[in-house]
C-alpha positions as CSV (number, residue, x, y, z in Angstrom):
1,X,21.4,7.0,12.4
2,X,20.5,3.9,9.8
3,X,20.6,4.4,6.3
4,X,16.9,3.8,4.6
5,X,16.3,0.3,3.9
6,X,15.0,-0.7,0.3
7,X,11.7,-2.0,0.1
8,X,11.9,-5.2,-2.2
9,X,9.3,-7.4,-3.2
10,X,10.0,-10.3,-0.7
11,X,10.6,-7.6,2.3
12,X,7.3,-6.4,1.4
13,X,5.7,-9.4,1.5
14,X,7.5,-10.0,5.1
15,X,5.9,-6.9,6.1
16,X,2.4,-7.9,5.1
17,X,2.7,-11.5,6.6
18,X,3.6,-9.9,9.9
19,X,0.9,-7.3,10.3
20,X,-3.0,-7.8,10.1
21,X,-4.8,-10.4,8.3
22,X,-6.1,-9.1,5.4
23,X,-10.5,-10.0,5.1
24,X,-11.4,-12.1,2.1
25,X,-13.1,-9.8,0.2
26,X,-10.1,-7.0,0.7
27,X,-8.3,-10.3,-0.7
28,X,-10.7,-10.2,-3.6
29,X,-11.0,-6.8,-4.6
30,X,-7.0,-7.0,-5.0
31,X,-6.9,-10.1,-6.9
32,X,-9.3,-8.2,-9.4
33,X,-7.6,-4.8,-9.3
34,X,-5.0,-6.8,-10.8
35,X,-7.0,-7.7,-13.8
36,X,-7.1,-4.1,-14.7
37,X,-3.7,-3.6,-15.9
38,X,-2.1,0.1,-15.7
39,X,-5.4,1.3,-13.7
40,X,-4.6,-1.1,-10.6
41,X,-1.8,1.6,-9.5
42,X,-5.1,3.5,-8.5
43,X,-5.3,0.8,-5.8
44,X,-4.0,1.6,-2.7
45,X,-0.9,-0.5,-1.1
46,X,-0.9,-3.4,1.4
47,X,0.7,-0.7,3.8
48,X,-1.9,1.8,3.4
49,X,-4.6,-0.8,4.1
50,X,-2.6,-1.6,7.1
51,X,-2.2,1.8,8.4
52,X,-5.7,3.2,7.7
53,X,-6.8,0.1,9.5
54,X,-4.7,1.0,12.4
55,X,-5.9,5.0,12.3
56,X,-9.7,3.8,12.5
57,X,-9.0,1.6,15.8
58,X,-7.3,4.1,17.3
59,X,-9.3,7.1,16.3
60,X,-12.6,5.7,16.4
61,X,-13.9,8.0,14.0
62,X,-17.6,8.1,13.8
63,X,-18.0,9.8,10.5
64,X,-15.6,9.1,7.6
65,X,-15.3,10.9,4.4
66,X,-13.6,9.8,1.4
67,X,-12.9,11.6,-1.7
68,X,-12.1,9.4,-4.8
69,X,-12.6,5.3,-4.4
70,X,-11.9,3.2,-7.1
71,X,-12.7,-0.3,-6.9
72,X,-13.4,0.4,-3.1
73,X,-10.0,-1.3,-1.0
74,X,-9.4,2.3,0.8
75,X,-13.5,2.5,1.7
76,X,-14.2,-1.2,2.8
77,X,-10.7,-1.7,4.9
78,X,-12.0,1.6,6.9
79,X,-15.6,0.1,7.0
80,X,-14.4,-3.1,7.9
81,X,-12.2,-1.4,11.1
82,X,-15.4,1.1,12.0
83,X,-17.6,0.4,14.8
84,X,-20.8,-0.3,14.4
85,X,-22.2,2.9,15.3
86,X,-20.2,4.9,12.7
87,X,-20.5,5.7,8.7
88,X,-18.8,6.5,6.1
89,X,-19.6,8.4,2.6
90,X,-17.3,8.0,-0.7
91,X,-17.3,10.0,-3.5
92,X,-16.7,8.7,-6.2
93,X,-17.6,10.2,-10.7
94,X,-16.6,6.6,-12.0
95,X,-20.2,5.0,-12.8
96,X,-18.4,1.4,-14.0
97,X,-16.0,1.4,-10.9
98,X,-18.2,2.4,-8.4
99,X,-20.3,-0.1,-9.4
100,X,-17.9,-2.9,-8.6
101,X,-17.0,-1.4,-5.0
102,X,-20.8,-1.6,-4.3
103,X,-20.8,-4.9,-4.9
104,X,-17.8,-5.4,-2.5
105,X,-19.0,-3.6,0.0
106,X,-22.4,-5.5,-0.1
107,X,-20.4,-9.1,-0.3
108,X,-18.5,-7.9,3.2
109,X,-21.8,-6.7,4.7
110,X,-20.9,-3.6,5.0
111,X,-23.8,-1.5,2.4
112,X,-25.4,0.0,5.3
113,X,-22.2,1.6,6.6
114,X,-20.5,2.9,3.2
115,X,-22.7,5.6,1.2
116,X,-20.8,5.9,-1.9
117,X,-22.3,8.7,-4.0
118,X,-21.7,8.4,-7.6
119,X,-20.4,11.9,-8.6
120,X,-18.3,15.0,-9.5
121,X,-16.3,15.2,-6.1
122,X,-16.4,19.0,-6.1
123,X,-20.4,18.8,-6.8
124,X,-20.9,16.2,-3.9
125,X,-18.5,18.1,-1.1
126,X,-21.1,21.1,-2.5
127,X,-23.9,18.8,-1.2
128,X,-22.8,17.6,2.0
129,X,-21.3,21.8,2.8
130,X,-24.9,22.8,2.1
131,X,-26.2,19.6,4.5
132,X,-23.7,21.0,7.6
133,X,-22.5,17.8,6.9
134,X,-19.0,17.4,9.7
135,X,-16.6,14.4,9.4
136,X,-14.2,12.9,11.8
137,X,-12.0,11.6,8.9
138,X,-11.2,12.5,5.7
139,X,-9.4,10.6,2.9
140,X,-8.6,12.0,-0.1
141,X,-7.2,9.6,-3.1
142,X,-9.2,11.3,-5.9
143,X,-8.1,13.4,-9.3
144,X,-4.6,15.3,-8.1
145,X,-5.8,18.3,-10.4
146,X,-8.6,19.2,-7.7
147,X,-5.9,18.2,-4.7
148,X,-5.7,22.1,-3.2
149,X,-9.2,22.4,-4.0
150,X,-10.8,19.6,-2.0
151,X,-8.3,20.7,0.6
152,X,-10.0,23.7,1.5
153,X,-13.2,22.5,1.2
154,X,-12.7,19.3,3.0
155,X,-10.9,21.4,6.1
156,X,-14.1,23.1,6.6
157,X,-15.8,20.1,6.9
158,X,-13.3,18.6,9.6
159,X,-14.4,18.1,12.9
160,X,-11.7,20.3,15.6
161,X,-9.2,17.4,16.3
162,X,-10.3,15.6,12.9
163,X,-8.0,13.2,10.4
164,X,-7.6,14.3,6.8
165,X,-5.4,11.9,5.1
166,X,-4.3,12.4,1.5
167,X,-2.3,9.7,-0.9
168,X,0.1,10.3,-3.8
169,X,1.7,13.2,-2.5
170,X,5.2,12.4,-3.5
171,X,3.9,11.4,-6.8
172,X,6.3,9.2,-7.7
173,X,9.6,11.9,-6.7
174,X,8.1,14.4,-9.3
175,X,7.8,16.9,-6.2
176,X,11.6,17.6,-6.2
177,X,11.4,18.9,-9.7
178,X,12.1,22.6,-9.4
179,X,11.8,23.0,-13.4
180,X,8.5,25.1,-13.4
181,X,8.3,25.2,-17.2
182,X,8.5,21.5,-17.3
183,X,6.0,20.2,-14.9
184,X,2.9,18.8,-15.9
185,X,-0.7,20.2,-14.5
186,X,-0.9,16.8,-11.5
187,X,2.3,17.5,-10.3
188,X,2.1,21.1,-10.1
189,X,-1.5,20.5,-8.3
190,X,0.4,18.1,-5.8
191,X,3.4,20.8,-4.9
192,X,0.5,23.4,-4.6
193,X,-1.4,20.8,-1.9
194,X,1.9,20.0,-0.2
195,X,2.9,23.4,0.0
196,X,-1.3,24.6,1.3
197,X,-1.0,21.8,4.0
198,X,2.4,23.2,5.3
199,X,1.4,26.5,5.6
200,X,-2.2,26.2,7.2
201,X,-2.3,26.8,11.1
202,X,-5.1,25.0,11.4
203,X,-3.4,21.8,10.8
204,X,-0.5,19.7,12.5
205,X,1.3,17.7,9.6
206,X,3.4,14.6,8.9
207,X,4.3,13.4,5.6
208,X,4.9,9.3,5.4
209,X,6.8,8.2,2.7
210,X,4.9,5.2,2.7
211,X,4.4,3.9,-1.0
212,X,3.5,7.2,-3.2
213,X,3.7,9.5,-0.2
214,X,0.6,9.7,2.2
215,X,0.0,13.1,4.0
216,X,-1.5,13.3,7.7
């Protein structure tokens, strides 16, 4: 069996030239998320664009679901791989940042596909479990405090056969610390998710360790 091969920056950058052509305004909202400083780690990676963009073409989902949206890369490379006759709601408290994904989303056409509701998560999953609401997909990329608590909710809200997808869930190696006094509230949140995930029987699991960890 091969040893794990270290991602560098120019292997990376092989890997993105040789999948999928990024859109322009996925090009865009990157170049800005780099204006940002620390906050543009809340962007998710090349990779992840690449694979969620795989996982809508072959899943055809026709309701999505996504839970925490930043400057809107995760929601508009989904939108941009939907069909036509499918739709996807983000959740998202960040007035400011929300903001600027609308305007994204409008620039790639796409502001009749992607309902992106500007609040609490928990109060907006409330809404849509009182509406019946059902989804296809779920991604979840929000606060990693509320991580085991969108799970349940969200798993009730999955379609039999459904997606949910969840990011950061190796949060950065801090899952191997076995030093309960010492962890902070995130981490322990993200153990507690990982652990939840594992032991539900409703759900078939693999853990990618693709950038910060991405659950399936």
């Amino acid at each position: 069996m091969g040893s794990n091969i270290k991602i560098t920056n120019e292997l990376e950058e092989y890997i993105n030239n040789h999948s999928y052509k990024l859109n322009p305004i996925q090009r865009e909202i990157i170049k800005y998320n780099k204006t940002l400083g620390e906050k543009k780690k809340m962007q998710i990676s090349l990779s992840q664009c690449h694979l969620l963009h795989l996982i809508i073409k072959l899943y055809n989902p026709k309701k999505i679901l996504e839970i925490g949206t930043f400057t809107g890369l995760s929601a508009l490379t989904m939108g941009l791989a939907m069909n036509n006759d499918s739709n996807l709601i983000a959740i998202d408290k960040n007035k400011q940042t929300s903001e600027i994904a609308k305007n994204f989303f409008i620039k790639a056409n796409l502001e009749n596909k992607i309902n992106l509701l500007v609040k609490n998560a928990s109060d907006g999953l409330d809404e849509l479990l009182k509406k019946k609401e059902v989804f296809d997909l779920v991604f979840i990329d929000a606060d990693k405090i509320n991580y085991p608590i969108y799970l349940e909710m969200v798993v009730a809200k999955l379609k039999k056969g459904g997606v949910l997808i969840a990011d950061n869930v190796l949060w950065s190696g801090k899952v191997l610390n076995k030093q309960k006094k010492s962890l902070d509230s995130e981490t322990k949140s993200i153990k507690l998710f990982n652990k939840l995930v594992k032991k539900d029987k409703r759900l078939e699991t693999v853990l990618l360790p693709i950038r910060d960890g991405l659950m399936i």
